[in-house]
matplotlib code that plots the C-alpha trace (Angstrom):
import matplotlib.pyplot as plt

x = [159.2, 156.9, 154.8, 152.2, 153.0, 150.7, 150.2, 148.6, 145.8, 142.3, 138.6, 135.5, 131.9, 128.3, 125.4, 124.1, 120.0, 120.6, 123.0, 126.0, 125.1, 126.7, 124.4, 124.7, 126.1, 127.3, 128.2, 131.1, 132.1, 135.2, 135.9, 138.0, 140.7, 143.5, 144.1, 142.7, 143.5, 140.2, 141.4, 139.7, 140.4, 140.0, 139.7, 141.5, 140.6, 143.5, 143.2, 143.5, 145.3, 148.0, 151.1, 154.4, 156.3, 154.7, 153.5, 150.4, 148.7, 145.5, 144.4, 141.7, 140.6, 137.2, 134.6, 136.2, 134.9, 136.1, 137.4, 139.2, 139.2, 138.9, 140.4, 139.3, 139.0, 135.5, 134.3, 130.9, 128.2, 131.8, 130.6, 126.9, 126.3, 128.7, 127.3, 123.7, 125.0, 127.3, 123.2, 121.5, 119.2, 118.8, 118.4, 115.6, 115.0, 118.7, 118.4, 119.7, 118.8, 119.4, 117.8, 117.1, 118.0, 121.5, 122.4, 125.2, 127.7, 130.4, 133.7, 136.5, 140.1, 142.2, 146.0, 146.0, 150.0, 149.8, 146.1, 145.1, 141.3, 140.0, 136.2, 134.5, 131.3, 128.2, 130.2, 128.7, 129.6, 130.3, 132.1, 132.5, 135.0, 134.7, 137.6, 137.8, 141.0, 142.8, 144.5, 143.6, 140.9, 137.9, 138.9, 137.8, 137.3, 134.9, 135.5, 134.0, 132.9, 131.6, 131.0, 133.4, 136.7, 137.4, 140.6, 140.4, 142.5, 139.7, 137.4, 133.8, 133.3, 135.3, 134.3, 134.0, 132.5, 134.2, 132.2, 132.5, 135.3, 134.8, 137.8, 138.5, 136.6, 138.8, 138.4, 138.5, 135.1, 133.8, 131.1, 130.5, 127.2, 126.0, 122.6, 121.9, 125.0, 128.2, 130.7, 133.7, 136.9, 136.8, 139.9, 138.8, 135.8, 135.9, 132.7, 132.4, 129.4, 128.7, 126.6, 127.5, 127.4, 127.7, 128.4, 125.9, 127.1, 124.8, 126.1, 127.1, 128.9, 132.0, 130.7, 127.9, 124.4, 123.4, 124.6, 122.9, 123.1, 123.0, 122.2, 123.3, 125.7, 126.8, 129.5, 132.3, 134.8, 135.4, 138.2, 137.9, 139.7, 138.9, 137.5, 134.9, 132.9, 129.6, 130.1, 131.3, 128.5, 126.4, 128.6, 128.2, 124.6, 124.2, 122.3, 121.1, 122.4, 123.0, 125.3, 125.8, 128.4, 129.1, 131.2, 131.4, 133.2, 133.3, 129.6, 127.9, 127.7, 126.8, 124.8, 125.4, 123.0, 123.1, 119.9, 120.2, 123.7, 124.7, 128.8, 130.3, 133.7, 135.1, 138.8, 141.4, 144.5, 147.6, 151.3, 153.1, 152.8, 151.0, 147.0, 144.6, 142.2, 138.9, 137.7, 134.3, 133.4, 129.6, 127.2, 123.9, 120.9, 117.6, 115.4, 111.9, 111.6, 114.0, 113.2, 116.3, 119.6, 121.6, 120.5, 122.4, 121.7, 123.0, 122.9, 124.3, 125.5]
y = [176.4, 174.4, 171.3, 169.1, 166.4, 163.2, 163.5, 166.9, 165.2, 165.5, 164.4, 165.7, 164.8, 165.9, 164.6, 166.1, 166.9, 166.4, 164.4, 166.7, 169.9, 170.3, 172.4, 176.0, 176.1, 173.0, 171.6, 168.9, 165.8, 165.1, 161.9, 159.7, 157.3, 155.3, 156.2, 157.8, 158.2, 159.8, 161.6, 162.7, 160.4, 161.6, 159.2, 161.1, 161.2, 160.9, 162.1, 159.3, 162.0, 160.2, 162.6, 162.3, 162.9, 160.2, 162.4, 163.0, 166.4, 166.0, 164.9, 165.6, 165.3, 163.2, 161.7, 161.8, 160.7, 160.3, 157.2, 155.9, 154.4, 155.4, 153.0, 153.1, 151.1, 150.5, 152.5, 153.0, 155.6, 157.5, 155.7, 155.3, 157.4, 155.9, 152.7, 153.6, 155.0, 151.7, 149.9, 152.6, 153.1, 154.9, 154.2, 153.3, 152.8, 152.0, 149.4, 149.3, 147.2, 146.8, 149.4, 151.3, 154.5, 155.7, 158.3, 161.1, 162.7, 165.7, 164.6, 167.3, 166.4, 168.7, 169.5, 171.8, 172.4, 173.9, 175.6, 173.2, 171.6, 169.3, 169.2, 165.6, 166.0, 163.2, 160.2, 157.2, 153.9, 151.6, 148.7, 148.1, 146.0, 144.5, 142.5, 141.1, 139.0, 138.1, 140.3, 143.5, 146.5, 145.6, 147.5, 148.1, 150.5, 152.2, 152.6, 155.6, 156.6, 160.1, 162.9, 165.2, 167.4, 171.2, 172.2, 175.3, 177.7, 177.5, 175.1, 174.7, 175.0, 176.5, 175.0, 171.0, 168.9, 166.5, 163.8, 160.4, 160.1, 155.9, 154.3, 151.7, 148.5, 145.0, 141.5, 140.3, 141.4, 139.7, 137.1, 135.4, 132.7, 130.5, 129.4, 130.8, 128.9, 130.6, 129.5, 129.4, 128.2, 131.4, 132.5, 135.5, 136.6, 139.1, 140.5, 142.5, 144.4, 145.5, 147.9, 147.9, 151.2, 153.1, 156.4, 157.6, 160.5, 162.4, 164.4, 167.9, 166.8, 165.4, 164.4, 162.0, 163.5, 160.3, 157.2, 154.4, 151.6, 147.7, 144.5, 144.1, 141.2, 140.1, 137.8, 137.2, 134.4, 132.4, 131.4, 128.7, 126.1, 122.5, 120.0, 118.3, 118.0, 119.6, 123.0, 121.5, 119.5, 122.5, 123.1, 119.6, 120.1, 123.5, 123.9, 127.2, 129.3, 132.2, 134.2, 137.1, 138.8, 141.1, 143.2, 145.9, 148.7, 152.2, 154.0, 150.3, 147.6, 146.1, 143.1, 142.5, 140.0, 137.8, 135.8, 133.5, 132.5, 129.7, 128.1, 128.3, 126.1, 124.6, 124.4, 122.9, 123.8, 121.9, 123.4, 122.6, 122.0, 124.6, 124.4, 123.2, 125.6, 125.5, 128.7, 128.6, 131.8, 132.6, 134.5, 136.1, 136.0, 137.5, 136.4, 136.8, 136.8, 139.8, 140.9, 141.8, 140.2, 142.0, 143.8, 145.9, 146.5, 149.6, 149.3, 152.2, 151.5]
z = [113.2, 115.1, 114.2, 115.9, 118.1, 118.4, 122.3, 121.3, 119.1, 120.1, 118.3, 119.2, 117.8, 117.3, 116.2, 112.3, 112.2, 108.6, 106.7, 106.0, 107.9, 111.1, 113.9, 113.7, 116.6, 117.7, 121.2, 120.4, 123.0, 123.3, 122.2, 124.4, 121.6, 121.5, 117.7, 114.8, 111.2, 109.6, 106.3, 103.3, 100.1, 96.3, 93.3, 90.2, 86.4, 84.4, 80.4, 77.4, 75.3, 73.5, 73.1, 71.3, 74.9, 76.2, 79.4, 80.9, 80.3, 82.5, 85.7, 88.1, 91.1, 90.9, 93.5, 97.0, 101.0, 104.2, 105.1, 108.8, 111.8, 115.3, 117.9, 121.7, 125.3, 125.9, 129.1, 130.4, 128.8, 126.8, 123.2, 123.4, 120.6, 118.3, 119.5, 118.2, 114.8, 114.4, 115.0, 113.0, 115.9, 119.0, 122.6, 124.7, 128.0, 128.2, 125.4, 122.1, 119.0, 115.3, 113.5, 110.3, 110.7, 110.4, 112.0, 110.5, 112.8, 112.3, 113.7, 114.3, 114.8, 116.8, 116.9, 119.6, 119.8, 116.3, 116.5, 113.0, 112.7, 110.5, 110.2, 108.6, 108.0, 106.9, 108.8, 109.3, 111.3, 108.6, 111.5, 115.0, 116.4, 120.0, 121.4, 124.9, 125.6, 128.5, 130.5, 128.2, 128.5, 126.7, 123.2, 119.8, 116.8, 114.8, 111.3, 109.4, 106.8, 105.5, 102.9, 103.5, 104.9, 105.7, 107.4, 109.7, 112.3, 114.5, 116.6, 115.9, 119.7, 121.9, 125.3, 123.8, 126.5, 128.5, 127.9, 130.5, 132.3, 134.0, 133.7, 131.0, 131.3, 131.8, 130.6, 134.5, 134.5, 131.1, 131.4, 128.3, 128.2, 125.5, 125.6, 129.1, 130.8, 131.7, 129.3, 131.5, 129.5, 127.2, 126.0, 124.2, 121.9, 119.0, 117.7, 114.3, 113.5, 109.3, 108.3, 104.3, 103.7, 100.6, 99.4, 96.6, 94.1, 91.8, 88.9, 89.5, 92.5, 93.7, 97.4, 98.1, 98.9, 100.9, 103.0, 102.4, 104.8, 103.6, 105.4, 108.6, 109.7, 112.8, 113.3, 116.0, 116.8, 120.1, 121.6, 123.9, 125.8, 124.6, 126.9, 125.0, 121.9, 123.3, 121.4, 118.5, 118.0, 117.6, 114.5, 113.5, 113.4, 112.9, 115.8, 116.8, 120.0, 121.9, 123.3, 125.9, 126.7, 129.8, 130.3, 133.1, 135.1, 136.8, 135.9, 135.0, 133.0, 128.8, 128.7, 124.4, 123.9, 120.6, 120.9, 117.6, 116.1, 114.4, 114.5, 111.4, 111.7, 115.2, 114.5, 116.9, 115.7, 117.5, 116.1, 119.9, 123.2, 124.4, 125.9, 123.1, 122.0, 120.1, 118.0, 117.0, 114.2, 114.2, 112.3, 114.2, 112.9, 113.5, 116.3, 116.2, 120.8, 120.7, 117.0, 116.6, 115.7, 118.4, 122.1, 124.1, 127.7, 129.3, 133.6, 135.2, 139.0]

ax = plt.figure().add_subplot(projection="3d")
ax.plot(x, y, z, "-o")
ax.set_aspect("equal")
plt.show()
């Protein structure tokens, strides 16, 4: 008997030209990931029949989607689709903004050791998570969302592409700013993109038809050490900002530009003897200069 090891697990993507329908003929990427736990989940109908046994006669399997995260180390040009679906928008000229149009992708999980493949298909970037933090890689994770699964003995593509191969990026070469200035004391920043999204069923059918995206919101939490009050006055009087974060490695660079946020709490918390820190949660908002509420710069070396 043999069964499938984890070091054996591979995912692989492509882009859908409509929502649910993979190409004909795909050409996958491989998809470079520290974890993964995409699966197919069912809601059940269970029967009111009362019966003298006290047991249940009836239950069925009812609406069902794809639900899961995929974790990864940010490197350069290896997630720039998933980037653009987690914006609903699409590149150009290297820059990416908030958008309006989500994009669907087919996502196939591979345990090669055991020749088993499991194909998801109308999945969506609901989340991104960004994390730089001291003396880590620059990490994060996409959470999905989608229509549906099939399981299969065979790959959709034989000969899956590569895809980048640039080495992890670090948080030794993070540069945070706020409002134009390097921010220097930073101790970390996470950032958290939501696109809302929601699956919408029609009758006759047990998977969605359509993903419909909701409002964007941007938000994100500093981590900085505290030497005076000037950021927390911004809080105090909910004063506008920016920030931009940069991050860079092998292949290039990410500018992630958030030209209008606004601090939501400044706590200090002080249980010890340790450094004093100040975290600083923020929301952004849309600016009208960079009509949009968040800009991504791609600069290839």
């Amino acid at each position: 008997m043999s069964f499938s090891t984890q070091s054996r697990h591979s995912l692989a993507y492509v882009a859908e030209g409509a929502y649910g329908i993979t190409p004909a003929s795909p050409s996958l990427t491989q998809l470079r990931h520290t974890g993964c736990d995409l699966a197919l989940s069912k809601k059940t109908i269970e029967s009111d029949e009362i019966r003298d046994d006290r047991q249940i006669a009836h239950l069925r399997h009812s609406l069902h989607t794809v639900r899961g995260d995929i974790d990864m180390e940010l490197s350069y040009g290896t997630y720039d689709p998933l980037l653009a679906a987690a914006c609903c928008s699409s590149w150009s000229d290297d820059v990416l903004k908030t958008g309006t149009d989500a994009q669907s992708l087919t996502f196939e999980r591979a345990f090669t050791d055991i020749n088993q493949y499991q194909v998801f298909t109308g999945c969506l970037v609901d989340e991104l998570n960004l994390s730089v933090q001291p003396e880590s890689l620059v990490s994060g994770r996409f959470s999905v969302l989608g229509q549906t699964m099939t399981a299969q003995g065979s790959p959709l593509d034989a000969a899956v592409d590569a895809g980048s191969a640039y080495a992890p990026m670090d948080s030794f070469s993070g540069v945070l700013e706020e409002a134009g200035a390097a921010l220097g004391l930073v101790a970390g920043i996470d950032l958290k993109i939501e696109n809302g999204i929601e699956p919408a069923y029609v009758l006759g059918a047990d998977s969605a038809t359509a993903m419909t995206a909701g409002r964007s919101r941007i938000s994100g939490e500093i981590t900085a050490y505290f030497e005076d009050n000037s950021l927390i006055a911004k809080f105090i009087n909910a004063e506008q900002s920016s920030l931009k974060l940069s991050v860079s490695g092998a292949g290039g660079s990410y500018d992630i530009l958030l030209p209008n946020i606004l601090y939501t709490g400044a706590d200090i918390p002080v249980k010890g003897d340790r450094i004093t820190t100040l975290t600083l949660p923020f929301v952004a908002l849309y600016d009208g200069g960079e009509d949009t509420n968040l800009k991504i710069t791609r600069i290839p070396l």
